[in-house]
N, C-alpha and C positions, 0 to 999 in steps of 0.2 A: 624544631620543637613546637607542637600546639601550642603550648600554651603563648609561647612567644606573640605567637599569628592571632592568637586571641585579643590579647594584652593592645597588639598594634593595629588591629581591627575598632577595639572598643575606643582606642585613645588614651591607652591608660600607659604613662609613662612610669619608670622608675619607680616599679613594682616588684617582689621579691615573695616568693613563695611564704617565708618565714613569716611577712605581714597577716598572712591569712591566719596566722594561730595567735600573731595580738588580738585582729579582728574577733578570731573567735570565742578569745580568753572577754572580750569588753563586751560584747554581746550578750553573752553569758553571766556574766557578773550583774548587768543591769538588768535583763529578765530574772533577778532573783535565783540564780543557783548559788546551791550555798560554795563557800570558797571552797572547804575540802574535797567535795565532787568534783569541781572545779582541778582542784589541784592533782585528783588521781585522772581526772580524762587529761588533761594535758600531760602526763608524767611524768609532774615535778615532786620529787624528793623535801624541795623545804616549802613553806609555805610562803616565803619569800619572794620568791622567783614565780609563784602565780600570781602576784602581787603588782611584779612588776611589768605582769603582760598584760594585766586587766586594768585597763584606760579607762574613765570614768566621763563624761562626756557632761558638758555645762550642763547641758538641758536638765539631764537626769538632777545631779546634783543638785539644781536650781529648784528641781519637783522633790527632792528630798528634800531640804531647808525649809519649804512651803508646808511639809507636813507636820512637820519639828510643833509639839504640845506644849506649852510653858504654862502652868500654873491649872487648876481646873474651874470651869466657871460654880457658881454657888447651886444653880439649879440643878450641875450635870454629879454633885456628889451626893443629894440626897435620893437621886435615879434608882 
C-alpha cells in the first residue's frame, strides 16, 4: 500500500488513516469554521461527535484566554 511506504519513509509510526479526520476536524475548528460546517463536512449526524474529533490545541486556547474582555476601561465607553 503507498501509503504504508509513505508513512515509513517519512518516520511516521503508528498512524491510522482515521487520525487524518481528527487532524482535520482540529484544524478547522481553530482556523474558525463554524462547528455546524464543521459537522456537515465531516458527516456527523450529532453535533456531539464533531466535538469530540475537534482537539483544541494549548497554544490556541492560551491565545483565546488572552483575548478574553473583563470590565471596559472609562475612556473606551465614552468612544
Amino acid at each position: 500500500m503507498a501509503l504504508r511506504r509513505i508513512l515509513k519513509r517519512a518516520g511516521i509510526e503508528d498512524f491510522r488513516l482515521h487520525d487524518a479526520r481528527h487532524t482535520f476536524a482540529s484544524y478547522q475548528a481553530m482556523a474558525g469554521l463554524q462547528p455546524r460546517a464543521l459537522q456537515e463536512l465531516l458527516g456527523h449526524k450529532d453535533a456531539r461527535m464533531t466535538m469530540r474529533y475537534s482537539h483544541l490545541a494549548n497554544a490556541y486556547l492560551r491565545a483565546a484566554v488572552d483575548q478574553v474582555v473583563i470590565g471596559v476601561e472609562k475612556a473606551e465607553k465614552s468612544a
